[in-house]
C-alpha positions, 0 to 999 in steps of 0.5 A: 278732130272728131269723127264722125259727124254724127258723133255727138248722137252716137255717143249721147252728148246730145241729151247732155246738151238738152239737160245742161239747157234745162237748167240755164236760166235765160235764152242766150245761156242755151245758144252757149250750150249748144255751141258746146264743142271739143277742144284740144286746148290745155288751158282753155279746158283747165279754165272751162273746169275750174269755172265750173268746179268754182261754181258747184262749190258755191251751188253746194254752201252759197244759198243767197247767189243770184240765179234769176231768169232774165229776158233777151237784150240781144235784139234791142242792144242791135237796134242801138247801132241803127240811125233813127230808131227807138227801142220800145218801152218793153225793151227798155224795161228788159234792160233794166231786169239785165241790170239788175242781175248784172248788180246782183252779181257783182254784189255777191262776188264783192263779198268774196274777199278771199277770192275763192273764186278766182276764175269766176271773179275774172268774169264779174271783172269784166261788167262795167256796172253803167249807172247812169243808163240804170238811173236814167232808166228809173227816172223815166220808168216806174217800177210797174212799168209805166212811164212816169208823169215826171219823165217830162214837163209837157208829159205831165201837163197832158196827163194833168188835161186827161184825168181832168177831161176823163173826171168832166165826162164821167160827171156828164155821163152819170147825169145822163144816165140818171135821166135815162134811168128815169125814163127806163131807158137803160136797165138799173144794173148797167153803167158807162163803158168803153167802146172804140175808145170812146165813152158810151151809154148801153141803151135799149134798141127800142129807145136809141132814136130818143136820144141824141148822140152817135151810135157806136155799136150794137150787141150780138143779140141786137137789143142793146145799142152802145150811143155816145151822148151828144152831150160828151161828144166833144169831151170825148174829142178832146180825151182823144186828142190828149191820148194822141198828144201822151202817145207822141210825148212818149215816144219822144222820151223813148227817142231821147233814152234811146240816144242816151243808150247809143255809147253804151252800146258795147258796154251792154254787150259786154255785160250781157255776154258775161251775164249770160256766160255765169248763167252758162257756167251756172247751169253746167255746174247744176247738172254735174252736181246733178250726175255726180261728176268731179274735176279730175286731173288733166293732163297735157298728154294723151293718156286715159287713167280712169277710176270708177267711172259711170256713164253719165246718162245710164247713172241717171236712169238708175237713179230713178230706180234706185239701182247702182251702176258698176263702175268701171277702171283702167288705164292707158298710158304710152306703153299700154295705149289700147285696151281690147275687151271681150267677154258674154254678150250683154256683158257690159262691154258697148256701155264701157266704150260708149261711157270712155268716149263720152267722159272723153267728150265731156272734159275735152268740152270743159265738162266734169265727168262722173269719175273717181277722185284719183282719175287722170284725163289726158287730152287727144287731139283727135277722138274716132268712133266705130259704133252701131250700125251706118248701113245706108240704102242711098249710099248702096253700103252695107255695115261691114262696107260702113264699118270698113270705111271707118277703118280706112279713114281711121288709118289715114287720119291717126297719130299718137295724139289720136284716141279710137273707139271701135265697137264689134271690131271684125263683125259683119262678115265671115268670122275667119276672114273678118277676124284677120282683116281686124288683126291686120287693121289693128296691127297698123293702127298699133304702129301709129301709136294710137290709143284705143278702146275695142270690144270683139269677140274674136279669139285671133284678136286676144291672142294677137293682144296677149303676143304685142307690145302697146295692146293688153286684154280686158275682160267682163266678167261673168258669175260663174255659179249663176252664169250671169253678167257682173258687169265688172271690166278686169284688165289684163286677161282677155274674157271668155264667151261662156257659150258651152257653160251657159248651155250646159247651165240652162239644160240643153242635151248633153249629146248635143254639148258634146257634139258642139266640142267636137265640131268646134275642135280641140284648139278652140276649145283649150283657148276657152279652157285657158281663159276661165282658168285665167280668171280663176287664177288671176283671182287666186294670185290677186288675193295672195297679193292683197295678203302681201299687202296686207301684211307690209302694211302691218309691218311698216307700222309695227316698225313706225310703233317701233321708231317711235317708241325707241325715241321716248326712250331716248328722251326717258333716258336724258330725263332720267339723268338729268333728274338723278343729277339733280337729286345728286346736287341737292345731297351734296348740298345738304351735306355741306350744310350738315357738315357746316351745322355740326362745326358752328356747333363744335366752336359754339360749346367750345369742343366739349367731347360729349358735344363733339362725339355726339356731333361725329355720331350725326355726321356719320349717321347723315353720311351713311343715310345719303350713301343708302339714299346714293345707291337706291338712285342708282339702282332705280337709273341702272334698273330704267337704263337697262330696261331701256337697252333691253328695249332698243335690242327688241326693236333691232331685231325686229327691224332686222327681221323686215329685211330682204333674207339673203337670196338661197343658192339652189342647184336646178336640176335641168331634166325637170320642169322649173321656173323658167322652163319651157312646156306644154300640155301634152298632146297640144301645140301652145308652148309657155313659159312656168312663173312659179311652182306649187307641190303638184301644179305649175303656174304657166304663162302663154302670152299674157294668159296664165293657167295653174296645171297638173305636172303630170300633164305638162311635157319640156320642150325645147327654147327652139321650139318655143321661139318658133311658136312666138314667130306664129303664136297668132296664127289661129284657123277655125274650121266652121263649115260642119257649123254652118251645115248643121245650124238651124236659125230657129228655136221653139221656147213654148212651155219654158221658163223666162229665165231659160227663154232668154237663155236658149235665145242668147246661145242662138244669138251668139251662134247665130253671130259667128256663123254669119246669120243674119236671121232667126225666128223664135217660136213663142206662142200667142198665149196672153202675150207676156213671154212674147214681151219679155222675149222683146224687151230683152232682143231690144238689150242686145247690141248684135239686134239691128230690128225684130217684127211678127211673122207673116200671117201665114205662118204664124203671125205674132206667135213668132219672132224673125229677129234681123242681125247686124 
């Protein structure tokens, strides 16, 4: 279910729509793109995606697929079903172009032995190649279009009788014409033409009554009259006659195909379908390569992992200029369904919401969509949109009466399969009674398990995400140093409008500044305070973890080095053994043969003494050469294996210094301010809880806002007290009314720099916005007219602008700007 009706203009499905038809190739392939619509279906999705996914492959590294043009058949295919009706020669000429593509393409699928293609082979399976209707086709149609003489024996003699009759009378006529020439009747440079499908002279008028035969025609200027010469009157009867007797010869052959067309009625429709769907599939996958999208995983459930996603259309545009779009990341599960972002106007927060539900829309559609490669999409049942302005003079409705009736349908219709898309929630009406209303609605919704995106720039709003189960905060962050839009969505930290700083920055009375502060009192300006040193400390702690990270990665592959090098020791220490073991058999061995050598030399000199204590001297001096050989072996093997040992101790002691250190007893004095304590800033009323320490600062979480703060401004306070504050912790009033009294819904920018225009515009916007103006004038002068464009072009950027045109004549004219408001 999708809401509202006009949801695919909303989010700019459309243009998608006309982009993907651009590329389709035949008429029946763009009414498949128009009937392009959501689905809830699992596995239709996962075959709509992984059709498309199988041709961008085949776009990317197949150069020789057959993506041709080809004509519409469907009309002709209908006729097939009516009695008594012939298709016309061109018909039938584009039945055959349909065949020849059907042939194409089941040639080039024939060569995918492999089957990398499964889905798309699926398609091709299903054409029945008719060959008898093609051969048919080609034996009664030439290839230029034209039946042939053979296509039937009674055919082939009339043509036979035409070109013999149109042969007599071009003779005729030529003889003629010579004798007209003679007589200067006709000019030298004219010959034989064609008038009503008759073969005629052009005669001077002056000279037609000197010839017999039928005037056909006259010229515009009247001098040249066009005779048929009695002489091939009746030839050019017969010629006629012949042209009649070709026309019904062929229409009987037209009859006769058609006929033999008729039971292959359905196997044409079939193959024309499919034809017509590869050529869908083929123009999805063109404009996919063209955006860049992937194929993500797809979920059954409902859930909405996005990695660096880009609006398809604003990724385009940028394209052109060569500029890069700043991708966007977050996640919504089951215990964090909805993501309410706030931040700086022209922020980014609408192209955010806009491009979710867009990607949304494109892969429930069987579309890839422009996101990162660890991107997961689940699937809603049910997508609800909140966007722009639908105030309707007809329906006596005004935008918040319009955004109001959104709400009411959104409650009675949504569930835990529903995804909600609400931009400016709250906005159109009183800021105090607008932003309880939101709460209330966005409370219900909570409880129906719904997911969501929301962007509002209501504090009550943030603060209610911050206190509930099921609702985090996003912000856009701005760059603090140049007061500017990143562009950049951070989640888990609710964003801050930079009202006061952008002021300040862009040089406006410092009185006036201060006088904004005490008017909009302490509260509201402690939650802006706490928001900006949110970010700055969520910033702080996100570097102090990608050190941690940076750090156990070391580790962990200090430890694998470690593993791994403890393992070639162990395979060094059994070669080693086994290489002295050896060496040790191959001594032994040659102290047998030396001990068997020296007796065969004993018994062979019959014992003689001198031979005999020469033969002891060798023995004993080969013995004491293998004890020195023996014990160099053995120092080198005691040498390695107490290297080795002394290796695998190092490695121990490392991985013993990896692990978790035994938890330190520390005995918590109570009477000051620990981890865990409950505080406050002094002089305030918001209750928190300290995370963590430093030497002069606590770190303090209030709700899922967390501030780094002096100790000498924070004061205990009680767990009583704390709980209390829990039970209300959202219960924010802002006192407006000085606000409205003072504010002035005008602004003179004559003699400042675009740059500072813009700014002080921006600034009254917001104001404007809050109070509830609904119109402002810009005083800019007429000059050569460029502030006053700029000044335009940048109102048109704004989402809170519903329309701004010149002042009355009387007041002004074009030298100031009356901006309407949402």
């Amino acid at each position: 279910m999708i809401y509202p009706d006009n949801f695919e203009q909303k989010i700019g499905f459309d243009k998608i729509k006309q982009m993907i038809s651009q590329e389709c190739k035949g008429e029946a392939a763009k009414l498949l793109v128009e009937d392009l619509k959501f689905s809830n279906n699992f596995e239709y999705i996962n075959t709509l995606l992984n059709e498309t996914d199988e041709m961008m492959s085949i776009c990317m590294l197949k150069d020789n697929y057959p993506a041709q043009n080809y004509p519409e058949i469907g009309i002709a295919i209908n006729k097939l079903k009516i009695e008594g009706t012939s298709l016309q020669l061109f018909e039938i000429i584009n039945i055959r172009q349909v065949l020849e593509q059907a042939k194409s393409l089941k040639h080039f699928f024939k060569l995918d032995e492999k089957n990398q293609y499964p889905f798309l082979n699926k398609i091709v399976n299903q054409i029945s190649f008719p060959n008898y209707l093609y051969d048919r086709i080609n034996s009664v149609v030439s290839k230029n279009g034209t039946i042939k003489d053979s296509a039937s024996q009674n055919l082939k003699e009339i043509r036979k009788s035409l070109n013999d009759t149109q042969t007599n009378i071009t003779k005729k006529l030529n003889n003629v014409l010579s004798a007209f020439k003679k007589e200067g009747w006709v000019s030298k440079d004219l010959s034989a033409t064609y008038v009503n499908g008759r073969l005629v002279l052009p005669i001077e008028t002056i000279h037609k009554r000197k010839i017999k035969g039928l005037i056909h025609d006259e010229s515009a200027s009247g001098k040249t009259s066009y005779i048929e010469p009695q002489e091939v009157v009746e030839l050019n009867n017969t010629l006629r006659e012949l042209e009649i007797a070709e026309n019904r010869e062929i229409q009987k052959i037209l009859f006769e195909l058609t006929d033999d067309f008729k039971p292959y009625r359905e196997e044409l429709l079939t193959l024309y379908e499919n034809i017509a769907y590869l050529d869908f599939v083929w123009a999805k996958a063109k404009f996919s390569l063209r955006i860049e999208a992937i194929v993500p995983k797809i979920d059954k459930d409902p859930v909405l992992d996005l990695h660096k996603a880009k609006h398809p259309l604003l990724f385009l545009n940028f394209k052109k200029e060569k500029k890069e779009v700043v991708p966007s990341s977050f996640y919504l599960n089951s215990e964090n369904r909805i993501l309410l972002i706030s931040g700086p106007n022209a922020g980014g927060k609408s192209v955010c919401l806009k491009a979710t539900a867009l990607l949304t829309y494109m892969n429930q559609c069987g579309l890839p969509t422009s996101v990162g490669g660890n991107t997961v999409m689940g699937i809603f049942d049910k997508i609800f949109l909140d966007i722009g302005d639908q105030q309707s003079i007809e329906n006596d409705l005004s935008t918040y009466s319009s955004h109001l009736l959104n709400m009411k349908y959104f409650l009675k219709n949504s569930d835990s399969r529903t995804l909600i898309l609400i931009d400016e929630f709250g906005s159109g009406t009183d800021p105090i009674l607008g932003g309880t209303l939101a709460e209330a609605i966005l409370e219900e919704l909570n409880t129906k398990n719904v997911f969501g995106l929301i962007t509002t720039h209501y504090s009550n709003l943030k603060i209610f995400a911050s206190n509930t189960p099921g609702i985090f905060n996003g912000a856009m962050l701005i760059d603090q140093n140049k007061m500017e839009p990143t562009f950049i969505l951070e989640t888990g930290i609710p964003g801050s409008s930079y009202a006061i700083e952008i002021a300040s920055r862009i040089g406006l009375d410092q009185k006036i500044i201060e006088n904004t502060k005490l008017k909009a009192g302490d509260e509201q300006i402690n939650i802006d305070k706490f928001l900006r040193r949110l970010i700055r400390d969520k910033k702080y702690w996100e570097k102090k973890r990608q050190k941690i990270r940076i750090q156990e990665k070391k580790i962990e592959e200090l430890v694998e080095k470690n593993i791994e090098e403890l393992e070639k020791l162990k395979t060094s220490r059994r070669q080693i053994l086994d290489s002295a073991k050896k060496q040790s058999e191959q001594m032994l061995a040659d102290v047998n043969r030396q001990i068997e050598n020296t007796i065969r030399q004993i018994k062979e000199s019959n014992a003689d003494k001198e031979i005999s204590k020469k033969a002891r001297q060798e023995i004993e001096e080969f013995k004491e050469d293998f004890k020195n050989s023996l014990s160099k072996e053995q120092d080198e093997i005691e040498r390695k294996y107490n290297h080795y040992k002394k290796k695998q101790k190092e490695i121990e002691a490392k991985k013993a210094a990896t692990q978790k250190a035994k938890p330190e007893i520390i005995k918590i004095d109570e009477n000051k301010i620990n981890i865990g304590s409950k505080v406050r800033i002094k002089g305030q009323e918001v209750i928190g809880e300290v995370i963590d320490l430093g030497e002069k600062n606590a770190v303090v979480s209030f709700g899922n806002m967390y501030s780094s703060i002096a100790f000498e401004k924070l004061e205990k306070v009680s767990e009583t007290l704390y709980k209390q504050q829990n039970r209300s912790a959202s219960n924010l009033h802002f006192n407006y009314n000085e606000k409205v009294l003072n504010f002035k819904p005008y602004i003179d920018v004559r003699g400042d720099r675009v740059e500072e225009c813009l700014k002080k515009i921006s600034n009254l916007i917001d104001e404007a916005v809050m109070l509830s103006f609904k119109e402002i004038k810009i005083l800019h002068g007429r000059g050569n007219g460029i502030l006053r464009q700029y000044i335009r072009d940048y109102l048109r950027t704004l989402p809170e602008v519903e329309s701004f045109h010149n002042e009355d004549i009387r007041f002004g004219g074009d030298g100031i700007t009356i901006v309407k408001l949402r």
